[in-house]
KOLMAR-590712 format. One record per residue (C-alpha): residue in three letters; x, y, z. Coordinates in steps of 0.1 Angstrom, whole numbers, plus 5000, padded with zeros to 4 digits. Example, Ala and Ser with C-alpha at 12.3 -4.5 7.8 and 13.67 -1.06 7.14 Angstrom:
R  residu     X     Y     Z
R     Ala  5123  4955  5078
R     Ser  5137  4989  5071
***
This chain:
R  residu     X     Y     Z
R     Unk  5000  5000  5000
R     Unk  5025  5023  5007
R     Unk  5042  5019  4975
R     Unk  5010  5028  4950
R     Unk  5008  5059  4976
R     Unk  5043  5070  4968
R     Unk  5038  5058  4930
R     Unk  5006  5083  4937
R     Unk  5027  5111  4950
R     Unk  5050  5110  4924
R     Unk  5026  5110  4897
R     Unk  5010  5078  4885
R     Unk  4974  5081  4890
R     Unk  4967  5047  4887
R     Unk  4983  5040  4926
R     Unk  4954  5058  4936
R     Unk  4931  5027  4918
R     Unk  4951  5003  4935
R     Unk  4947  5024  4968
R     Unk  4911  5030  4964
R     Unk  4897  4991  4959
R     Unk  4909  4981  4997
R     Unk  4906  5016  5011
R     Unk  4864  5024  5003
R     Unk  4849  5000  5025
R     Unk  4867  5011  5060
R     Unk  4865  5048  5049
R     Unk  4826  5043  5038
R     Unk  4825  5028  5071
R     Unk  4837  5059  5088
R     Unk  4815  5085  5071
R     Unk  4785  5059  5080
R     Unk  4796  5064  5116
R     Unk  4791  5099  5116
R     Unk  4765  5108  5092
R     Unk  4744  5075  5094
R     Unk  4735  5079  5061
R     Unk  4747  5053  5035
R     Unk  4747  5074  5001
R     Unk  4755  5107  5021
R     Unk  4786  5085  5036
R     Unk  4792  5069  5001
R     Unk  4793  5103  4983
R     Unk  4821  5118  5007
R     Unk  4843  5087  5003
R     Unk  4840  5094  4964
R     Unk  4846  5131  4975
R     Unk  4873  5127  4991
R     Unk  4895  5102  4961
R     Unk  4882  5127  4938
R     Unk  4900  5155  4957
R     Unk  4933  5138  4962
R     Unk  4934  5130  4922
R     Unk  4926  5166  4915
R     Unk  4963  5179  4935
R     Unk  4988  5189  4913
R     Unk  5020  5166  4912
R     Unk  5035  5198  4930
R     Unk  5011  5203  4960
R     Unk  5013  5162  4961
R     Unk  5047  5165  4965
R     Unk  5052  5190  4992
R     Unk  5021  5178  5016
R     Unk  5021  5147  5011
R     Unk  5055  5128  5004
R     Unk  5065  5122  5038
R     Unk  5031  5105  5048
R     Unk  5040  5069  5060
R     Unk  5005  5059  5074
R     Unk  4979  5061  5043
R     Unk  4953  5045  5062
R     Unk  4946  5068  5091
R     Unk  4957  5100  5063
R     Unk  4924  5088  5045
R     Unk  4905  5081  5080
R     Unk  4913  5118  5089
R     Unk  4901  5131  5056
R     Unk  4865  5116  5056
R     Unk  4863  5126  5094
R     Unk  4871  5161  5085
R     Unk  4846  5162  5056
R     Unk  4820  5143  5073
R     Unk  4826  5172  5102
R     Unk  4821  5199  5083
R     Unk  4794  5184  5061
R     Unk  4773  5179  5098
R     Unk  4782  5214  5106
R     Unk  4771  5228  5073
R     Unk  4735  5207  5073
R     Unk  4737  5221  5108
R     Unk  4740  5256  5096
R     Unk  4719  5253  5063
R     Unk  4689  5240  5091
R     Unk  4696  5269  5116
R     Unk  4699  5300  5085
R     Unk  4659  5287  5078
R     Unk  4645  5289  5114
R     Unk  4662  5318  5131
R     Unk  4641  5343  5115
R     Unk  4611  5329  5123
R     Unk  4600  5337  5160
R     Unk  4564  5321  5168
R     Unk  4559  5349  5198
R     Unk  4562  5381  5172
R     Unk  4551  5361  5137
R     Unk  4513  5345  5135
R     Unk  4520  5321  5104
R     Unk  4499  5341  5084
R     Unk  4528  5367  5091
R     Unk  4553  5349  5079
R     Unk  4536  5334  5048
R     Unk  4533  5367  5040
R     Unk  4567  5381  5042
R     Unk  4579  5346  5027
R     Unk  4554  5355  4996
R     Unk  4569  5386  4991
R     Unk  4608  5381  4993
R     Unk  4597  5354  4964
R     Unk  4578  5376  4947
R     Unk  4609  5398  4949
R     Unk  4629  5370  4940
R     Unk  4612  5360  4908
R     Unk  4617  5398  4896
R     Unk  4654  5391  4895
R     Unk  4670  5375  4862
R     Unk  4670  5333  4862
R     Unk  4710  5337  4872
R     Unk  4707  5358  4896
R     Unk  4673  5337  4915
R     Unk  4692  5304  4913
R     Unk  4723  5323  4933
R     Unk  4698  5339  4960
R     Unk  4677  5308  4967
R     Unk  4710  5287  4970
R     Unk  4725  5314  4995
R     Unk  4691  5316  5011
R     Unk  4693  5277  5016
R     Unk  4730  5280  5035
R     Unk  4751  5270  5005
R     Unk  4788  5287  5011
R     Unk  4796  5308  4986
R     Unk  4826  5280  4977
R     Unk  4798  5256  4970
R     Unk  4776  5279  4950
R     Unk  4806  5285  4925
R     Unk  4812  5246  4924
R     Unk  4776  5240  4917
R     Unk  4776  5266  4891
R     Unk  4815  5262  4875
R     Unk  4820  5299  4888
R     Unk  4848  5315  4907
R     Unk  4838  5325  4949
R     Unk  4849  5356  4936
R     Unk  4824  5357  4911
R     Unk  4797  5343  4928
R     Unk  4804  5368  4959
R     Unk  4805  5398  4935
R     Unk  4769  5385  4919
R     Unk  4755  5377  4957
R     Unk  4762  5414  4964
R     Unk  4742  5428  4931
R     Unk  4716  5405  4939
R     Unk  4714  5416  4971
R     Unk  4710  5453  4966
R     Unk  4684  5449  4937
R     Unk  4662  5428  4958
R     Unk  4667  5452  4985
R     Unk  4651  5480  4959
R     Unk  4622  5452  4950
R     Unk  4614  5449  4985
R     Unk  4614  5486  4994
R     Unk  4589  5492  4968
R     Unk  4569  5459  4971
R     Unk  4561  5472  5007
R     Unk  4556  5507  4996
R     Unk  4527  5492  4972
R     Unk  4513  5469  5001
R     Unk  4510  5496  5024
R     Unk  4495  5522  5004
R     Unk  4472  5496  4990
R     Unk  4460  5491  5023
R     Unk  4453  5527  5028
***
């Protein structure tokens, strides 16, 4: 094993196979432990290979040459990702029910502001909608641009636009409610 890995670090991709046949099962076995779900789990493992084939031969090089044990290296690499993917479902769950307070909000309140920001929403171009509901959801702006081939850069730039025009269309959406209930 430790052979294909240095055969890996060095440049020959096809280590990794070698590695990866008698690696998945413990590693899936890993990510089951912490997210106890089978295709979430399954998905990281695959994450994870993906990731280490993706390093240039330089970056391999430098981090990863002088690793002797490749066994708990992977472990600690689907514990990591499996961390920060609880953390980020975590998030993602908290970002949709802090604004919502039962003692100030009757649901017909919220339903009502919900309606709005998408009716807001839809008024923006298809782009622009499909970055706002993903931010809205608790995507990091990292995954947005992976899930849309963009640069965080870009997609942080676009978020800011976005945010400003539906700032406008919400200004004047409530200035038409309000008068309209005049």
């Amino acid at each position: 094993m430790h052979q294909d890995w240095e055969g890996f670090v060095h440049g020959d991709n096809e280590c990794l196979g070698r590695l990866y046949r008698p690696m998945f099962r413990p590693l899936l076995l890993i990510a089951i432990h912490f997210l106890k779900d089978k295709d979430k789990a399954h998905d990281i493992v695959q994450e994870i290979f993906l990731k280490i084939i993706d390093t240039q031969l330089s970056e391999r090089q430098e981090k990863w040459n002088n690793i002797r044990d490749i066994e708990a290296f992977l472990a600690v690499m689907v514990r990591c990702k499996c961390l920060e993917t609880l953390k980020t479902e975590k998030n993602r769950n908290r970002l949709l029910t802090e604004n919502f307070h039962p003692e100030t909000h009757t649901n017909f309140d919220f339903y009502f502001e919900k309606t709005h920001l998408d009716t807001c929403i839809d008024r923006l171009p298809l782009k622009e909608q499909a970055l706002i509901r993903l931010h809205l959801e608790g995507y990091k702006n990292q995954e947005i641009a992976e899930i849309h081939t963009m640069s965080e850069k870009t997609v942080k730039n676009r978020l800011s636009l976005s945010r400003s025009k539906l700032a406008g269309l919400w200004k004047n959406l409530i200035i038409i409610v309000l008068w309209g209930m005049k």
